[in-house]
N, CA, C and O atoms as CSV, one atom per row, in Angstrom:
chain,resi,resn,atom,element,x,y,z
A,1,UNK,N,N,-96.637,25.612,-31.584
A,1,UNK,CA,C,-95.594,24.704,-31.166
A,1,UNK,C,C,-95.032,25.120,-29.810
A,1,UNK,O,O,-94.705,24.279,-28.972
A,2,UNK,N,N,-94.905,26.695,-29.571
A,2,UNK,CA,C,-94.456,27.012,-28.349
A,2,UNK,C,C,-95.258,26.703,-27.179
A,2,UNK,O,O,-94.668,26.571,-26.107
A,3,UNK,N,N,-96.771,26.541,-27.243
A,3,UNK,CA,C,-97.524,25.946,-26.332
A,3,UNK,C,C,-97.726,24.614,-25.780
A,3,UNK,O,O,-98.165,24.224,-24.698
A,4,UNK,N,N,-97.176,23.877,-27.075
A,4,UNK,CA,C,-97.607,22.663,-26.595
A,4,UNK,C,C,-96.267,22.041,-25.951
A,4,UNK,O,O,-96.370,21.016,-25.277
A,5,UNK,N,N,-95.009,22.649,-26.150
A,5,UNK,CA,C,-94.110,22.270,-25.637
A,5,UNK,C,C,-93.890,22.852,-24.037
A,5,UNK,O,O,-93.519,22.112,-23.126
A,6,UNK,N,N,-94.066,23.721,-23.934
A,6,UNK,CA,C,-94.786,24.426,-22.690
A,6,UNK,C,C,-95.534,23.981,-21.735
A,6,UNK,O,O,-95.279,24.098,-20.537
A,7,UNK,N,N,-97.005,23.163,-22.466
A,7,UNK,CA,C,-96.943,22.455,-21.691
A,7,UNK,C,C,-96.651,20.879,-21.285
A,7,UNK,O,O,-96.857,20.095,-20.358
A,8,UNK,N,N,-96.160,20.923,-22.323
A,8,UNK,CA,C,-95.321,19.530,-22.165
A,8,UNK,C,C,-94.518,19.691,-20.661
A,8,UNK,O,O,-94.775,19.069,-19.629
A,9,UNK,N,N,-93.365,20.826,-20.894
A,9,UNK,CA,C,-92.754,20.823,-19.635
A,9,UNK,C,C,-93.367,21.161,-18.398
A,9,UNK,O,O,-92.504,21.314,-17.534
A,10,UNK,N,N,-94.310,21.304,-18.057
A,10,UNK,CA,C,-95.577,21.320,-17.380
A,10,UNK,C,C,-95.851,20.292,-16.769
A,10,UNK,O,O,-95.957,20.299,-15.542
A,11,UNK,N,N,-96.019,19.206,-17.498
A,11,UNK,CA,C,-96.673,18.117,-17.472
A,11,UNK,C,C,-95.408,17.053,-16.856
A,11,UNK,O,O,-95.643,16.153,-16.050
A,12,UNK,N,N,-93.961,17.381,-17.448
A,12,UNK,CA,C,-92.946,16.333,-17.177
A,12,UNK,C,C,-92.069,16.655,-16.246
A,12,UNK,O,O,-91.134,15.919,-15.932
A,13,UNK,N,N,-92.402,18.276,-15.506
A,13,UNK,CA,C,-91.259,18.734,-15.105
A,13,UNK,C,C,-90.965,17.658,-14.031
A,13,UNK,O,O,-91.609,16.663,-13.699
A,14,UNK,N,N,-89.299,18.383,-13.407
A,14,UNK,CA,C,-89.249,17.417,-12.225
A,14,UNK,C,C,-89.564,17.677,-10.696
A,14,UNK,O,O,-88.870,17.089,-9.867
A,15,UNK,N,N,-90.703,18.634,-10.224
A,15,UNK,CA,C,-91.518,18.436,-9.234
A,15,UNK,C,C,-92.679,17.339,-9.641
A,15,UNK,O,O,-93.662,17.185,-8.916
A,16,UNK,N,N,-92.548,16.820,-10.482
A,16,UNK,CA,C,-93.313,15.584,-10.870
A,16,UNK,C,C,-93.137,14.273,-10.533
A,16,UNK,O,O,-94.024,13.420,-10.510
A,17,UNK,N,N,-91.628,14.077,-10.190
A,17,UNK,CA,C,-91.031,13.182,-9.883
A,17,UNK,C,C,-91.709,11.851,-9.000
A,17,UNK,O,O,-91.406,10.659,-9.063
A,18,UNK,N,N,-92.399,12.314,-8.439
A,18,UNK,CA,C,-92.891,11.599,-7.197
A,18,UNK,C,C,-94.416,10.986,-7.981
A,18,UNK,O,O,-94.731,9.913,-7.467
A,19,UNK,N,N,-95.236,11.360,-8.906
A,19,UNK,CA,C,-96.201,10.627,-9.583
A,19,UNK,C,C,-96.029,9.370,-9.996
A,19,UNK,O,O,-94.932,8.812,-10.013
A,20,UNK,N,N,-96.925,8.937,-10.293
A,20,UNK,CA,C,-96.803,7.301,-11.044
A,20,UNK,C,C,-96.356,7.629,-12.087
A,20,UNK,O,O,-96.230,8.817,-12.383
A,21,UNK,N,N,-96.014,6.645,-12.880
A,21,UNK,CA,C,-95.397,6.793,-14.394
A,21,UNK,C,C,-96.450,7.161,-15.367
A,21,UNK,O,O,-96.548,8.080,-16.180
A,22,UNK,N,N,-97.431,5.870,-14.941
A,22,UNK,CA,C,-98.744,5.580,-15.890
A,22,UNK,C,C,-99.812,7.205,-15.118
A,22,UNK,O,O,-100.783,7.632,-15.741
A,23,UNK,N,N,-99.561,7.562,-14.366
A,23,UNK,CA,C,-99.949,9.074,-14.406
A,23,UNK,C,C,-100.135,10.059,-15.366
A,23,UNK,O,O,-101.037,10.535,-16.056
A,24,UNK,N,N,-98.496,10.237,-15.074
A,24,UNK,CA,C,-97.998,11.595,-16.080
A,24,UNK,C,C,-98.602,11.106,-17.265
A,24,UNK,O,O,-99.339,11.869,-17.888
A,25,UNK,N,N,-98.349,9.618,-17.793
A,25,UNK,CA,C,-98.158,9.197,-19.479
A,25,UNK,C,C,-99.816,9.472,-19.646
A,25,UNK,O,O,-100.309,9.905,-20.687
A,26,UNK,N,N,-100.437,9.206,-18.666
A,26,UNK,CA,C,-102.194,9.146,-18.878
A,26,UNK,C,C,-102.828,10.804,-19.162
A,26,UNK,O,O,-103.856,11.129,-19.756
A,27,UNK,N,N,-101.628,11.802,-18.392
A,27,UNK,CA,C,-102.148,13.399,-18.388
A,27,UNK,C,C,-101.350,13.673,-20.299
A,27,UNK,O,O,-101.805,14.338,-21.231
A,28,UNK,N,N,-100.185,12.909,-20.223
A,28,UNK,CA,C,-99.662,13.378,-21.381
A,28,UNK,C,C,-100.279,13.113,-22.766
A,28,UNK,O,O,-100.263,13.854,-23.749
A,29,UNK,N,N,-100.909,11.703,-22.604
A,29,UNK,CA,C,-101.683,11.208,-23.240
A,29,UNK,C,C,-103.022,12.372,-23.676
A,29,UNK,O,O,-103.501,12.581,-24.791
A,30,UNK,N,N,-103.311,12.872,-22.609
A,30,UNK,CA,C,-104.757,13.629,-22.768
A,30,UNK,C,C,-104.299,15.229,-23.795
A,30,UNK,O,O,-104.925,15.829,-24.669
A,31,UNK,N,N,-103.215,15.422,-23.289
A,31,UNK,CA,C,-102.652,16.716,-24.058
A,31,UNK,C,C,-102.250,16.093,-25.577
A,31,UNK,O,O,-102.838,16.421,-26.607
A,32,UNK,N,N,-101.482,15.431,-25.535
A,32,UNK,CA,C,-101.651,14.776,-27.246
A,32,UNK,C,C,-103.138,14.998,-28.570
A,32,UNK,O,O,-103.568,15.680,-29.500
A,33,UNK,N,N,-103.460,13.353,-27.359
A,33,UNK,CA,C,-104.687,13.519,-28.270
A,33,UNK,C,C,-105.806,14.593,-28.548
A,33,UNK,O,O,-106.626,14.523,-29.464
A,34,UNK,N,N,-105.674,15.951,-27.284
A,34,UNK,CA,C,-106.321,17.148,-27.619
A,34,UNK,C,C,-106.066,17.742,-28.443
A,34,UNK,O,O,-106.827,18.048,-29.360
A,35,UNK,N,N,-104.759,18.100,-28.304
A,35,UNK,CA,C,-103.823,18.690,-29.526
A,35,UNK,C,C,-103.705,18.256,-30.806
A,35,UNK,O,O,-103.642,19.074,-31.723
A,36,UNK,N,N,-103.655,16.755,-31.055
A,36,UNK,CA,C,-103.395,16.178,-32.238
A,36,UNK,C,C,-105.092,16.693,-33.332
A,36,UNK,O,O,-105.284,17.176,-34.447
A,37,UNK,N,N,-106.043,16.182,-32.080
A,37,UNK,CA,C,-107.505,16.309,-32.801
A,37,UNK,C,C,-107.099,17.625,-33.493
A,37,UNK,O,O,-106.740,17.681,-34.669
A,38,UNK,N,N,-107.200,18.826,-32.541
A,38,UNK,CA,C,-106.964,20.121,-33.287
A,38,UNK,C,C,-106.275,20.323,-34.561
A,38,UNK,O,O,-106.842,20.673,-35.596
A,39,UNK,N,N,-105.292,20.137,-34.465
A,39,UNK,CA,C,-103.973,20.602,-35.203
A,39,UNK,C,C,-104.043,19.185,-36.427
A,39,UNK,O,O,-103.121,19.162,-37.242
A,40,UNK,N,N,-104.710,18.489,-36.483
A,40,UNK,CA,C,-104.453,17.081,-37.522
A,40,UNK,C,C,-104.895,17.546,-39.019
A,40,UNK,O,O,-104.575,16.831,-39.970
A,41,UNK,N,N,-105.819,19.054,-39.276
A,41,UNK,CA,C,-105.813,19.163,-40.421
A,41,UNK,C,C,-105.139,20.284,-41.139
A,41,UNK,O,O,-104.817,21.385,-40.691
A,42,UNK,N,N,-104.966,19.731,-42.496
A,42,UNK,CA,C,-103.846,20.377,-43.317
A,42,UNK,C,C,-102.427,19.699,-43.447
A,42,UNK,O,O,-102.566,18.625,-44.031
A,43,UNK,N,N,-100.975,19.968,-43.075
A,43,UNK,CA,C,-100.412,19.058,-43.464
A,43,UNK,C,C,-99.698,19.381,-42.124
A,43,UNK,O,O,-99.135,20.463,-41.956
A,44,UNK,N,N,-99.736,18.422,-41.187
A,44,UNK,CA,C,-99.638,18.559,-39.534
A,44,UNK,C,C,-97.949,17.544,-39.499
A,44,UNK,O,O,-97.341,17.500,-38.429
A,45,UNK,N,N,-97.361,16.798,-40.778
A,45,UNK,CA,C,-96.858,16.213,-40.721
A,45,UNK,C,C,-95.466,16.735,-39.612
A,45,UNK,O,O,-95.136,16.260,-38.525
A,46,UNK,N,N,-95.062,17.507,-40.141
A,46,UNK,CA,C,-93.625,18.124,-39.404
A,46,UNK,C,C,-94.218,17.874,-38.130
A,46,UNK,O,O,-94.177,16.776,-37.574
A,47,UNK,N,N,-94.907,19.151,-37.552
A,47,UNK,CA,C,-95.025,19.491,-36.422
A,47,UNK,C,C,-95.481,18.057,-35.812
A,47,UNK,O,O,-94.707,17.925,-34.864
A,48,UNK,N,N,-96.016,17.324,-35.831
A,48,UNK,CA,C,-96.434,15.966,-35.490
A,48,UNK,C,C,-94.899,15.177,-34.892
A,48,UNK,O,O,-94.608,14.674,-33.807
A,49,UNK,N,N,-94.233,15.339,-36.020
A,49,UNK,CA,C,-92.959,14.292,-35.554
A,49,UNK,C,C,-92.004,15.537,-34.736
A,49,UNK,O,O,-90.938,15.171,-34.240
A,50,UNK,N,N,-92.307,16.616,-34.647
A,50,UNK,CA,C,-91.280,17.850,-33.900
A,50,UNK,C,C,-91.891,16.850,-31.811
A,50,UNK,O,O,-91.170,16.520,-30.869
A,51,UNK,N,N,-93.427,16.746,-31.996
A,51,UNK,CA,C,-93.525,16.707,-30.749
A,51,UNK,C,C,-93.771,15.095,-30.178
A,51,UNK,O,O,-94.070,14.730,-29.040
A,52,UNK,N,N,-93.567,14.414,-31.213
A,52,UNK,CA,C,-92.665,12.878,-30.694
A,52,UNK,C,C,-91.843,12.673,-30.743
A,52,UNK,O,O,-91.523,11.734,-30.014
A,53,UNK,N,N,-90.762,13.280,-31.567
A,53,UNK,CA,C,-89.317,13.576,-30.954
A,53,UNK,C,C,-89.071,14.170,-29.421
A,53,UNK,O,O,-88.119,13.829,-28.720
A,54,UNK,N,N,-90.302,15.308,-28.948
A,54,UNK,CA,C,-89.880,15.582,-27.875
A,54,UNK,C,C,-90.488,14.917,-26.727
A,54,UNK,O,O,-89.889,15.008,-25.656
A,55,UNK,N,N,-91.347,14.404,-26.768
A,55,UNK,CA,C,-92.401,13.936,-25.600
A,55,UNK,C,C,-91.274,12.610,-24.959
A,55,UNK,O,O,-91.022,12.716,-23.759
A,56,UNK,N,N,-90.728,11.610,-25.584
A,56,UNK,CA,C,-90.489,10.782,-24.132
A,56,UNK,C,C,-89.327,11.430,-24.313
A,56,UNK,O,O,-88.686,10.767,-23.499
A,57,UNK,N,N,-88.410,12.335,-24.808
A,57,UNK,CA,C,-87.246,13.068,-24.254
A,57,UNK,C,C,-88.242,13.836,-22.940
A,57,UNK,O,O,-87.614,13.232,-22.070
A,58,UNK,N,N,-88.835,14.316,-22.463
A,58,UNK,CA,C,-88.959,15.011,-21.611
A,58,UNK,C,C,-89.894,14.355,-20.992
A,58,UNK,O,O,-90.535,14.981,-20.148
A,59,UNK,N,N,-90.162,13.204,-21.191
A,59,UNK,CA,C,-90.991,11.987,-20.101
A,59,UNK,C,C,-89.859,11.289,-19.693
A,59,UNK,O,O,-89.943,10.411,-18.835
A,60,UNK,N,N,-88.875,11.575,-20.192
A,60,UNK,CA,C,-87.480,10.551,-19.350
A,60,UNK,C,C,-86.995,11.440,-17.765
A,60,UNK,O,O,-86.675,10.990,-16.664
A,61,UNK,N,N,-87.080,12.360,-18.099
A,61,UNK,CA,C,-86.711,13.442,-16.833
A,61,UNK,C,C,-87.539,13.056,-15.577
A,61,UNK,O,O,-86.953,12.640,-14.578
A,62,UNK,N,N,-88.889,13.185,-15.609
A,62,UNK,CA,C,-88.814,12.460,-13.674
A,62,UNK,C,C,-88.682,11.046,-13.485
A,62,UNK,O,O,-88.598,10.464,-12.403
A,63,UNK,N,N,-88.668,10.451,-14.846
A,63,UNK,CA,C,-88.326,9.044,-15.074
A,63,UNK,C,C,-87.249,8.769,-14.171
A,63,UNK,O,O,-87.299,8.064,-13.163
A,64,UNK,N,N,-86.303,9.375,-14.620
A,64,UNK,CA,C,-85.153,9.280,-13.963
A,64,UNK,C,C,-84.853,9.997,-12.600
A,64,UNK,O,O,-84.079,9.360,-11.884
A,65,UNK,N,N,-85.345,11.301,-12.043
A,65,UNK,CA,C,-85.641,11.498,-11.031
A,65,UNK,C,C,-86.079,10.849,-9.638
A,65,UNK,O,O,-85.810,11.232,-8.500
A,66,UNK,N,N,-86.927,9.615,-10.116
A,66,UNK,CA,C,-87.305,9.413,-8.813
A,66,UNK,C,C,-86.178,8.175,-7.471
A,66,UNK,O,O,-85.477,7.184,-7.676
A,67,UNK,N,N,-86.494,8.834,-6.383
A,67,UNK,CA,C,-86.170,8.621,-5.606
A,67,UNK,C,C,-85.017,8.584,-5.607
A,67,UNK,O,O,-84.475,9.536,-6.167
A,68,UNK,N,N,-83.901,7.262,-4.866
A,68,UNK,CA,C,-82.548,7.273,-5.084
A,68,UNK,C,C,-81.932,5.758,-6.423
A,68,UNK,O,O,-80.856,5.206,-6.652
A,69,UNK,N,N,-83.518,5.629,-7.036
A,69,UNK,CA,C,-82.949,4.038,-7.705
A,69,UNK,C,C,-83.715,4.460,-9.339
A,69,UNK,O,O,-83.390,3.826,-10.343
A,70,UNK,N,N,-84.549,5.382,-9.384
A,70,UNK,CA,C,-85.068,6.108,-10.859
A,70,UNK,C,C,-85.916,4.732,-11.056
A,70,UNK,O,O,-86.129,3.849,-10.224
A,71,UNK,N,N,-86.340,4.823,-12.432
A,71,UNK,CA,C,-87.434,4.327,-13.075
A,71,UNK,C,C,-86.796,2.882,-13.384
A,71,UNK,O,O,-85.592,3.119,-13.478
A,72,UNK,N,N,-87.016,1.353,-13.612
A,72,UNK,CA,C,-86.596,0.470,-13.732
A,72,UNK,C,C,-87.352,-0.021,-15.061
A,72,UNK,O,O,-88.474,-0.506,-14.913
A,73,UNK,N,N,-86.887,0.060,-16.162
A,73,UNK,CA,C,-87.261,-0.584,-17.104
A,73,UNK,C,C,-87.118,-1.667,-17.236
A,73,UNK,O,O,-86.153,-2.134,-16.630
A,74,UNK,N,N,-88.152,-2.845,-18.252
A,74,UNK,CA,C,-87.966,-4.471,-18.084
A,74,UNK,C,C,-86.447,-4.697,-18.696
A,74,UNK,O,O,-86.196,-4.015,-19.689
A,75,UNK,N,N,-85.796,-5.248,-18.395
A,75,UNK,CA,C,-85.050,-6.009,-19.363
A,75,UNK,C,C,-84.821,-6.441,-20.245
A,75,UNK,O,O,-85.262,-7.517,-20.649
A,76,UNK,N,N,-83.897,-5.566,-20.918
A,76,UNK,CA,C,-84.011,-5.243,-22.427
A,76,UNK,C,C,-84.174,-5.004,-23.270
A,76,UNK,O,O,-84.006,-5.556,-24.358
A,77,UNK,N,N,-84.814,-3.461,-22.748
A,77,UNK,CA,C,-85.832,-3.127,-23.586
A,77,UNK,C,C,-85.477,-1.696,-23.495
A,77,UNK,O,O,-84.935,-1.325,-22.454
A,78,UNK,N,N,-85.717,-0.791,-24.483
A,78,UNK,CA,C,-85.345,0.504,-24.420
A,78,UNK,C,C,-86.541,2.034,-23.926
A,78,UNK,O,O,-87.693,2.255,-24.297
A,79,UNK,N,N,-86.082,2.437,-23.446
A,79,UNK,CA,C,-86.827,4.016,-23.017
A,79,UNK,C,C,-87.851,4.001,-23.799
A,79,UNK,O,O,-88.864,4.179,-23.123
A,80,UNK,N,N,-88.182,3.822,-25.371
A,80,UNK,CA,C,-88.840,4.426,-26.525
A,80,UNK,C,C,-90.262,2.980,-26.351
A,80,UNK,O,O,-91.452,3.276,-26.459
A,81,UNK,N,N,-89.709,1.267,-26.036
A,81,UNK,CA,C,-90.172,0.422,-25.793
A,81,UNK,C,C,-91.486,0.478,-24.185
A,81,UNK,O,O,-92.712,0.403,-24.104
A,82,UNK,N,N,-90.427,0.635,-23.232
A,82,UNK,CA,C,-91.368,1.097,-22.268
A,82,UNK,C,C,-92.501,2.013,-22.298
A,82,UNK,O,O,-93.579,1.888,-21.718
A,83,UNK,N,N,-92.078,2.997,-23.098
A,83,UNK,CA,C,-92.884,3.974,-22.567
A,83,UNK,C,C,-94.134,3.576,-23.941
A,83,UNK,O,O,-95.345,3.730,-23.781
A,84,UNK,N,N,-93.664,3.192,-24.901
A,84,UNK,CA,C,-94.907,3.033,-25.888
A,84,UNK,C,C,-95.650,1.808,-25.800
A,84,UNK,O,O,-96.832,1.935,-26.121
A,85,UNK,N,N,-95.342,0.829,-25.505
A,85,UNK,CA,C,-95.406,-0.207,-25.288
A,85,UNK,C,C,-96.425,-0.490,-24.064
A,85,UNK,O,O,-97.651,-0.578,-23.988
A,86,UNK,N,N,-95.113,-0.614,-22.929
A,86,UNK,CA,C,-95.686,-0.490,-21.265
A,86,UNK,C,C,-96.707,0.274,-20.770
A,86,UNK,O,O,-97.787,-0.066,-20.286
A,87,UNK,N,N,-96.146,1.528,-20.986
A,87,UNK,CA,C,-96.632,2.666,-20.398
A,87,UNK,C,C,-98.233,3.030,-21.413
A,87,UNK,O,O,-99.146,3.702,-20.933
A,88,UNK,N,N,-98.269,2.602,-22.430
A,88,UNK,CA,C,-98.824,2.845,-23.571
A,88,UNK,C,C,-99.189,4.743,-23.851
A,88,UNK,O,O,-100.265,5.335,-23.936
A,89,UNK,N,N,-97.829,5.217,-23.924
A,89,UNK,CA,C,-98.038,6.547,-24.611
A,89,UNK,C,C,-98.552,6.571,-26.276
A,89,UNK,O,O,-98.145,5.948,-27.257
A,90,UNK,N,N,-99.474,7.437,-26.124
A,90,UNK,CA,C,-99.521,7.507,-27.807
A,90,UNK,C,C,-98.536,8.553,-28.342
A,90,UNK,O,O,-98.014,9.489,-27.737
A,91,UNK,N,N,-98.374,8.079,-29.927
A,91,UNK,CA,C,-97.781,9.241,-30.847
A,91,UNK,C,C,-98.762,9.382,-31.680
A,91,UNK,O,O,-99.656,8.622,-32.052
A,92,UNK,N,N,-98.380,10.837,-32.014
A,92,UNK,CA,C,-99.433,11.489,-32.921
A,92,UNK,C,C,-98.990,10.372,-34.575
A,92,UNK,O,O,-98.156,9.500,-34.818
A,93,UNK,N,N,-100.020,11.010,-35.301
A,93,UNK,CA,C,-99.547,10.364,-36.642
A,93,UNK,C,C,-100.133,11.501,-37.772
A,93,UNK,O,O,-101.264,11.987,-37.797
A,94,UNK,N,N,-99.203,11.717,-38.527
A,94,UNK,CA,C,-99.808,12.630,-39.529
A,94,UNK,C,C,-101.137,12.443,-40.779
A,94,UNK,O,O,-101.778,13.321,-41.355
A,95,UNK,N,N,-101.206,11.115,-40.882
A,95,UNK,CA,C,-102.149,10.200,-41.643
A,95,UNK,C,C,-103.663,10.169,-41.114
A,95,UNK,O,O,-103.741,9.718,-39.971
A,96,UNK,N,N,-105.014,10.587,-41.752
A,96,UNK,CA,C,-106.277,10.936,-41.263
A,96,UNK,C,C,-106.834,9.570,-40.754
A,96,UNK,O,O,-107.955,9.510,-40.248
């Protein structure tokens, strides 16, 4: 768990700021689904929802970083919407 959050912040810090959105979400994407493959057997459930609780908390950070006007989400729609949706981040799932 300490690694993958590690490099989570790696991946989101805010010298990142300046990347595309669909970037980071495409590198974050790749660390997921590496990780998830690994770690999916036995009962992965906890740890699964420990690191989608944290991933768009710490994909919001250069989100909001950039420039002097940050990230513009559509209208009406929330952080958790964009980014799964729009952005199409995956979440892990504990289910084979």
């Amino acid at each position: 768990m300490a690694r993958i959050r590690t490099k989570l912040r790696e991946l989101t810090g805010p010298r990142l700021c300046f990347m595309p959105a669909t970037v980071i979400v495409a590198d974050v994407n790749r660390l997921l689904s590496g990780w998830g493959q690994y770690f999916r057997h036995g009962h992965p459930r906890r740890a699964f929802a420990t690191v989608n609780y944290q991933t768009p908390r710490r994909l919001n950070i250069p989100l909001r970083r950039r420039s002097q006007r940050g990230c513009r989400r559509p209208g009406g729609r929330s952080l958790y919407e964009h980014l799964y949706d729009n952005l199409g981040l995956k979440m892990l799932r504990g289910d084979h």
